[in-house]
N, C-alpha and C positions, 0 to 999 in steps of 0.2 A: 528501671523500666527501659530505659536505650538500648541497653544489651540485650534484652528480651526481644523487643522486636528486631534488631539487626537479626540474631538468632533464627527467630519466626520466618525471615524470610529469604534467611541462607538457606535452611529445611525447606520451606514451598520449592524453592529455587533444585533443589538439589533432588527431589520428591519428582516432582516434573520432570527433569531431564530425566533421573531412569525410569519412568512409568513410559517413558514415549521410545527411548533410545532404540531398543530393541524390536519397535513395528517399524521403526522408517530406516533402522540400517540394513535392513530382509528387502525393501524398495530395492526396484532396478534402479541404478545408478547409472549416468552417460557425463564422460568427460566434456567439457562445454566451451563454447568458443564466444568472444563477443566481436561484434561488428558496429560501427559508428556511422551514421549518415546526418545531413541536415535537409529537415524537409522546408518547401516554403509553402507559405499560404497564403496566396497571393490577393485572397479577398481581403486579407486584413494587414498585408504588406510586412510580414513577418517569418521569420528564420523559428524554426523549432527543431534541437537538435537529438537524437534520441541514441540511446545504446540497447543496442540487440543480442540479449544473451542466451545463445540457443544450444541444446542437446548437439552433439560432434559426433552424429551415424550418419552411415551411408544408406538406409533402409529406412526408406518414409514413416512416420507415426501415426499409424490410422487415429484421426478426432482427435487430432493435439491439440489441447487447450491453449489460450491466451491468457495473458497475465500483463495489462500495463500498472506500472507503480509512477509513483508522483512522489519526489523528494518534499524535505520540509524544507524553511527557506535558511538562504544562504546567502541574505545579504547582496544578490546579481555579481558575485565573484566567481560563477561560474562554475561549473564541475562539479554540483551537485547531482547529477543522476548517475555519479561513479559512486557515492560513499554511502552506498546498500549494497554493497556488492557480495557481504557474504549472504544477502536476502538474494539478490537477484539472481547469483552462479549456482544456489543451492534448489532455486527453484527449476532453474535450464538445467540440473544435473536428474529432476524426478521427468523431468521429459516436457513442460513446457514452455512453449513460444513465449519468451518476457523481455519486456520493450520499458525500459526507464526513462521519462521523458526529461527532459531540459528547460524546464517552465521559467525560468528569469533568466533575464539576457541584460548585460551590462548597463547596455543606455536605457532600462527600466527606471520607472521611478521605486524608490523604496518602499517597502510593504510598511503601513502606517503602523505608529508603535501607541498613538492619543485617540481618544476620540471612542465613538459608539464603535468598538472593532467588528463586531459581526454587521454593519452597517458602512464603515470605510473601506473594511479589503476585501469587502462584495465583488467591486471590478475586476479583484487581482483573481479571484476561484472561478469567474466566470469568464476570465480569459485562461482560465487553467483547464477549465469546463471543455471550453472551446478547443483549447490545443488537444486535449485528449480527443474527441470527435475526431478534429482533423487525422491525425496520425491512426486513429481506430480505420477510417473511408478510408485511407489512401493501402494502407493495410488488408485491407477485403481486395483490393486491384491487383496485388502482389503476389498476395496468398492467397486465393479462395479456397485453398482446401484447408484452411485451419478452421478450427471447430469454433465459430463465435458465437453460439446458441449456450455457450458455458463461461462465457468471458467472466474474469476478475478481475476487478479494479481494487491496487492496494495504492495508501499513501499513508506520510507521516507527518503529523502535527500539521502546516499551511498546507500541506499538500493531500491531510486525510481532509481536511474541511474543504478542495476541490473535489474529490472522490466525492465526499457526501454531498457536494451540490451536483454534481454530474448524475447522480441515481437518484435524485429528485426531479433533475427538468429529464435526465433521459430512461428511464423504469425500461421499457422495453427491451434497451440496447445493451445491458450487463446483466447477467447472472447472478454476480456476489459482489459485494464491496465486503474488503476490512479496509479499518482504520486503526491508524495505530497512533493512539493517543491527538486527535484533531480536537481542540477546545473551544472552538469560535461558531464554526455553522453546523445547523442543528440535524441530527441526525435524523432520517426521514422514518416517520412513525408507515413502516410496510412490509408487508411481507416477502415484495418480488419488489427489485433483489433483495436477496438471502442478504440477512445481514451479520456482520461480526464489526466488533473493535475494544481492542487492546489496550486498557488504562493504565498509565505510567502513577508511580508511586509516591510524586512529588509535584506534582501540578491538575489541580481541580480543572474539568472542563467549565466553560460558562453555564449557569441557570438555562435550564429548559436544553441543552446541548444533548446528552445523555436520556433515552427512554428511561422511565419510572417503572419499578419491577412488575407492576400490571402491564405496561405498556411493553416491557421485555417479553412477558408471557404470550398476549396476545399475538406480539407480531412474531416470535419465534426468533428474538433479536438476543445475541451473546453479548453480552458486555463483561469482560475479562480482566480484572484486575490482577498487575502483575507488580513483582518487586524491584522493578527495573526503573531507572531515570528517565525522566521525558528524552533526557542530549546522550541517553545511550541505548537508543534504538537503531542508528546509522550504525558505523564500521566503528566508533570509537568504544561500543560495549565490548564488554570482556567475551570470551568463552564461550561462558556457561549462558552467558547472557544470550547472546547469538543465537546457540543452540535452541534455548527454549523460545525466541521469538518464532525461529525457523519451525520450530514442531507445531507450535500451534497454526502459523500460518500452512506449512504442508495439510494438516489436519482439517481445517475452515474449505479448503480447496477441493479437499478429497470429502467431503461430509455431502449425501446428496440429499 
């Protein structure tokens, strides 16, 4: 039976990657540059540092979308919104605007590991909540000509459970949310924003986390089960692995 499903989902695995290969390698492609700034927020006396991974032309892109992502956590050792890089260069290579935020900062307290968890690291999503706002407004000052009528908000695991609270308290201000693999806060039962999220193949979301397949239908919500590790959705998956997270996230983006 082991070998079976390993099998099973070397095939999904391998099915996937060539049913998509050939739409997104025909995509305009643009060489891509990243940029580093720290912004402050001075209502709440805090540094948030972010990476901007953007298309490298010299010819403006009419209604370039947005795309901020939110890392999972990392322990406040820092230099988590570098290790999605082959998500974030792959997305600034299809043409757009993605902005990796920096959500734990050293002298954080640790994200609680006891306790009711979708009840303790409420504060930490809702200052994840917050920092995305922030960096979203100061982002409209900069750039008004980028297209935020289409924003998507991606994260992984702590950082897809701030995603889904940000498109619960802010529905107007995003387009789409995916999540990719987020276990703790519950995914908002609605149709705007568009929803998508990505389930890893070894770690169950919390009760009530995940819509029920009426409640997938109803609200038009994908829930995506894939053969991939929760800890190999960052830079440490393989390949193929990469590959097919990227296809489906190009694809959730491009779906209108």
């Amino acid at each position: 039976m082991k070998y079976k499903i390993i099998g099973t989902s070397f095939l999904i695995l391998l099915l996937c990657n060539c049913a998509s290969k050939n739409k997104f390698d025909s995509d305009p492609s643009y060489e891509t540059k990243l940029d580093t700034l720290t912004l402050f927020d001075k209502s709440r006396n805090r540094k948030i540092p972010v990476a901007i991974y953007s298309p490298k032309t010299d010819q403006a892109l009419p209604k370039q979308q947005v795309v901020i992502f939110s890392h999972g956590y990392g322990a406040n050792k820092g230099g988590d919104y570098f290790v999605y890089s082959y998500l974030t260069e792959k997305l600034a290579s299809k043409g757009y605007f993605t902005i990796s935020i920096q959500h734990e900062l050293p002298t954080d307290e640790l994200l609680p590991l006891e306790g009711n968890l979708q009840e303790v690291r409420m504060p930490f999503w809702q200052r994840g909540a917050e920092n995305i706002l922030y960096v979203l407004n100061e982002l409209k000052k900069t750039r008004p000509d980028l297209d935020y009528k289409h924003l998507t908000l991606i994260g992984h695991s702590n950082g897809g459970d701030m995603t889904a609270l940000f498109a619960d308290k802010y529905p107007r201000l995003v387009y789409k949310i995916i999540t990719m693999d987020n276990r703790r806060m519950y995914i908002p039962r609605t149709s705007h924003p568009k929803i998508y999220t990505l389930r890893s193949n070894d770690y169950p979301a919390d009760k009530g986390v995940l819509p029920s397949p009426e409640e997938q239908k109803k609200y038009h919500i994908t829930v995506q089960p894939t053969p991939i590790n929760h800890g190999h959705m960052d830079n440490k998956g393989d390949e193929n692995e990469k590959i097919m997270l990227n296809n489906w996230i190009v694809k959730y983006i491009k779906n209108q």
